[in-house]
C-alpha positions as CSV (number, residue, x, y, z in Angstrom):
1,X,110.8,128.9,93.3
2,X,107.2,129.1,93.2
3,X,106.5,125.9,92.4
4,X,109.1,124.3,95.1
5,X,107.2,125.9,97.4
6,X,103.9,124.2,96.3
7,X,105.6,121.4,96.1
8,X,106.5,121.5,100.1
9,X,102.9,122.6,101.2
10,X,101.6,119.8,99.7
11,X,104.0,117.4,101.2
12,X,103.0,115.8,104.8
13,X,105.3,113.9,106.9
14,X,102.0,111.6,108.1
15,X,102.4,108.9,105.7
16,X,98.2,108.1,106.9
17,X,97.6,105.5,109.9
18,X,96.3,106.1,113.5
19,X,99.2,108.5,114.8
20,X,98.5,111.7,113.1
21,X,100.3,113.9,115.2
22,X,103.4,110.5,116.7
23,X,101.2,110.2,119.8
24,X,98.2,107.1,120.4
25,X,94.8,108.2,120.3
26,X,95.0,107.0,123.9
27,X,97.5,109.3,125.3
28,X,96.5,112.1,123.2
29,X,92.8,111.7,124.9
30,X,94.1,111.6,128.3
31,X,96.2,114.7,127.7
32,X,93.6,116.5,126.4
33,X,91.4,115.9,129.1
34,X,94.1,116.6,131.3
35,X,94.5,120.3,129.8
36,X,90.6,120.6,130.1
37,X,90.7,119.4,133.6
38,X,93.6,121.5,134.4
39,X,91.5,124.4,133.3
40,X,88.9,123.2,136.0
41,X,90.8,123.1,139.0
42,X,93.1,126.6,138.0
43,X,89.3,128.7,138.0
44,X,88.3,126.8,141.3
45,X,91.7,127.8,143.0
46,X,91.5,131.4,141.4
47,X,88.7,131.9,143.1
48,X,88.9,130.0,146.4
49,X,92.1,132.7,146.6
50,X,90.0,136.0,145.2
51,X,87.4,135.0,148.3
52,X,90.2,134.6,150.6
53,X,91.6,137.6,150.0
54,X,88.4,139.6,150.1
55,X,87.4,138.6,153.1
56,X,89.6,139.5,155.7
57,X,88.0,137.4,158.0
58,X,88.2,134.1,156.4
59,X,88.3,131.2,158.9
60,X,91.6,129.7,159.6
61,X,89.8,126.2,161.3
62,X,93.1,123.8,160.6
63,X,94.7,122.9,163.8
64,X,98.1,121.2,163.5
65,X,96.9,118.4,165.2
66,X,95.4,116.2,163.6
67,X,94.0,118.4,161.0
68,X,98.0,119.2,159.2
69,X,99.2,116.4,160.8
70,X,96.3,114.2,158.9
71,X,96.4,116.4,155.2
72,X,100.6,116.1,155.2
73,X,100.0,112.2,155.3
74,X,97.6,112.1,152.7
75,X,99.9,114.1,150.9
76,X,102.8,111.6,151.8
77,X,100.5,108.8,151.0
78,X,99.4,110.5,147.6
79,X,103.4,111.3,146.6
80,X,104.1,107.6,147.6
81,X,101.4,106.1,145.1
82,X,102.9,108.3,142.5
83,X,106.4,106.2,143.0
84,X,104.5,102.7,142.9
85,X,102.4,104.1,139.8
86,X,105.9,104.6,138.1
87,X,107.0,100.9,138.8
88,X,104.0,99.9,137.5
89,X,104.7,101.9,133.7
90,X,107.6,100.5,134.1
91,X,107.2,97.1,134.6
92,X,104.5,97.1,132.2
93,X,106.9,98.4,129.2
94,X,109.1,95.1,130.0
95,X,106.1,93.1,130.1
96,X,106.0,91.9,133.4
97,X,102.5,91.8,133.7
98,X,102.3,90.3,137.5
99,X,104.8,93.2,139.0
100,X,102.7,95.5,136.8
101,X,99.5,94.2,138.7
102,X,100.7,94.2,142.0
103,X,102.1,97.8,141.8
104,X,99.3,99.1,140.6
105,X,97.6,97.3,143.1
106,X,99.7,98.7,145.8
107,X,99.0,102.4,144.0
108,X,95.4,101.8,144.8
109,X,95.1,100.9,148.3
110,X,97.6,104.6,148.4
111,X,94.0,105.9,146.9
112,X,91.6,104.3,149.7
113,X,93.7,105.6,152.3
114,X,93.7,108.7,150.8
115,X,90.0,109.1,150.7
116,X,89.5,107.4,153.9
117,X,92.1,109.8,155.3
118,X,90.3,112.4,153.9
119,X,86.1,111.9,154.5
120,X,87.0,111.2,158.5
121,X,88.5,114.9,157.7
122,X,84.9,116.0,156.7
123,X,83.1,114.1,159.2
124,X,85.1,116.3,161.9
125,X,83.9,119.4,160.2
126,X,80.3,118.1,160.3
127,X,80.5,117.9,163.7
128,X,82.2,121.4,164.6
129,X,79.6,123.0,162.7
130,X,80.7,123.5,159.1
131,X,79.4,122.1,156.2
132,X,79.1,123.5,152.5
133,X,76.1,126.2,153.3
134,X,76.9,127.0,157.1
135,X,79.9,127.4,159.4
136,X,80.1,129.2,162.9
137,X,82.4,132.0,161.2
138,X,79.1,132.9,159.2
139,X,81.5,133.1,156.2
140,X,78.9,132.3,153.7
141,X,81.5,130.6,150.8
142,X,84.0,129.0,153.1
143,X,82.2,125.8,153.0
144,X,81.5,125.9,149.6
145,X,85.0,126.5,148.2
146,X,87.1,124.3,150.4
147,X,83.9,120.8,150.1
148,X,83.7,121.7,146.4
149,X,87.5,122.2,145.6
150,X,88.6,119.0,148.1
151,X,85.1,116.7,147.5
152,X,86.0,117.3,143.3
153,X,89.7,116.2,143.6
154,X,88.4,113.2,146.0
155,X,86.1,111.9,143.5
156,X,88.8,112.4,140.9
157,X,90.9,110.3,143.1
158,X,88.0,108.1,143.6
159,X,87.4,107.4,140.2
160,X,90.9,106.9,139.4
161,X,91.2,103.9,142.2
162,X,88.3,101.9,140.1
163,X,90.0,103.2,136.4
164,X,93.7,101.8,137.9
165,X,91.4,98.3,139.2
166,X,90.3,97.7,135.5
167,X,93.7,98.6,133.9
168,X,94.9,96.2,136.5
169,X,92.5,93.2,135.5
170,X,92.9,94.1,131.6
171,X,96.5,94.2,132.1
172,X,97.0,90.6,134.3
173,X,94.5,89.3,131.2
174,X,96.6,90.8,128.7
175,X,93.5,92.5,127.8
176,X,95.2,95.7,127.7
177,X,98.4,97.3,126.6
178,X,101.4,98.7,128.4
179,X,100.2,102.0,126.7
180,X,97.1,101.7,128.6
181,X,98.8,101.2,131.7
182,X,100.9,104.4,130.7
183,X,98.0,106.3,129.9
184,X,96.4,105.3,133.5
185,X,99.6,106.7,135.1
186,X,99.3,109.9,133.4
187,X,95.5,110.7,135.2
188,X,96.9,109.3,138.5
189,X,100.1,111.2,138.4
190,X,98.0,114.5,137.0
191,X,95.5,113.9,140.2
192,X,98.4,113.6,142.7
193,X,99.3,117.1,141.0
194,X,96.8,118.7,141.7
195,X,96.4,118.0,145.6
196,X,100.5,119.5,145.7
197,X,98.1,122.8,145.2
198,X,95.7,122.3,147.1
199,X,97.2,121.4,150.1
200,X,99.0,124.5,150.7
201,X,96.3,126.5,149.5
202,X,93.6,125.5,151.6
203,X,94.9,123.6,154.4
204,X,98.8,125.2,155.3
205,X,97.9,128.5,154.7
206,X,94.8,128.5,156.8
207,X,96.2,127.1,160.1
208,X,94.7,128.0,163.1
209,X,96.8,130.6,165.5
């Protein structure tokens, strides 16, 4: 008995190779920097919400129009690049590398109208006053919390439009792999996640009355 048991411990199901654990290096990078960046975004929310309810006189400075108005299409925008991001995977596992190109293509220019969208969103609150170290509310970490949170998941969304542009030339050179499309959809659908939190957070739930 004993030695069947040392027998089994000693046995591994990896038979050696690059896929220790049935996953690509490549996917099991992007996950784990998912998890990490997950991490990130949860302790900026948690406390963006332990400030808000604090401070019982946090600003409510949203308007429903534009300001909801202009968030609830960014967020349509953002949901709607999630669905061409899909047709790209999957026109990249049949190996249709043109379709694969131009969806991805059509995922990015979802990503420069969301930031667009977004900094003429900043540039109105420059102008009525509130910035990351002032507002007219004199709440000292308004600013702070709502330009770090939404400037952080804008330059994540930034940096995914140029990571989706060189998937999309590797890929139409057949440079890259339809795993490396596949990896490239899981940071743009993991971004598009993340604004489904922070648009109620920050921008529904402080609409001005």
């Amino acid at each position: 008995m004993h030695e069947t048991n040392v027998e089994a411990a000693n046995t591994s199901v990896w038979g050696g190779g690059t896929r220790p654990f049935g996953i690509g290096s490549k996917k099991l990078g992007m996950w784990m920097f998912i998890l990490s960046d997950t991490l990130t975004f949860a302790a900026m929310l948690l406390a963006y919400s332990y400030e808000r309810l604090c401070n019982p006189d946090w600003p409510r400075p949203f308007e429903f129009n534009p300001a909801i108005l202009k968030s609830s299409g960014m967020t349509a925008i953002l949901l709607a690049s999630s669905l061409t991001m899909v047709m790209a995977v999957a026109a990249a596992a049949r190996n249709n590398r043109k379709a694969t190109v131009r969806w991805i293509l059509a995922t990015m220019l979802g990503g420069v109208l969301f930031v667009v969208l977004h900094l003429t969103e900043w540039f109105k609150l420059f102008s009525d006053g509130v910035t990351p170290w002032s507002n007219p509310w004199q709440v000292p970490l308004f600013g702070a919390t709502f330009f770090g949170i939404t400037g952080l998941h804008m330059l994540h969304v930034t940096v995914g439009v140029i990571y989706l542009g060189i998937i999309a030339g590797g890929f139409g050179t057949r440079h890259f792999s339809a795993e490396d499309v596949e990896v490239s959809g899981l940071y743009w659908h993991f971004v598009d996640l993340v604004w489904m939190f922070v648009f109620p957070m920050i921008y529904l739930m402080s609409v001005k009355v």
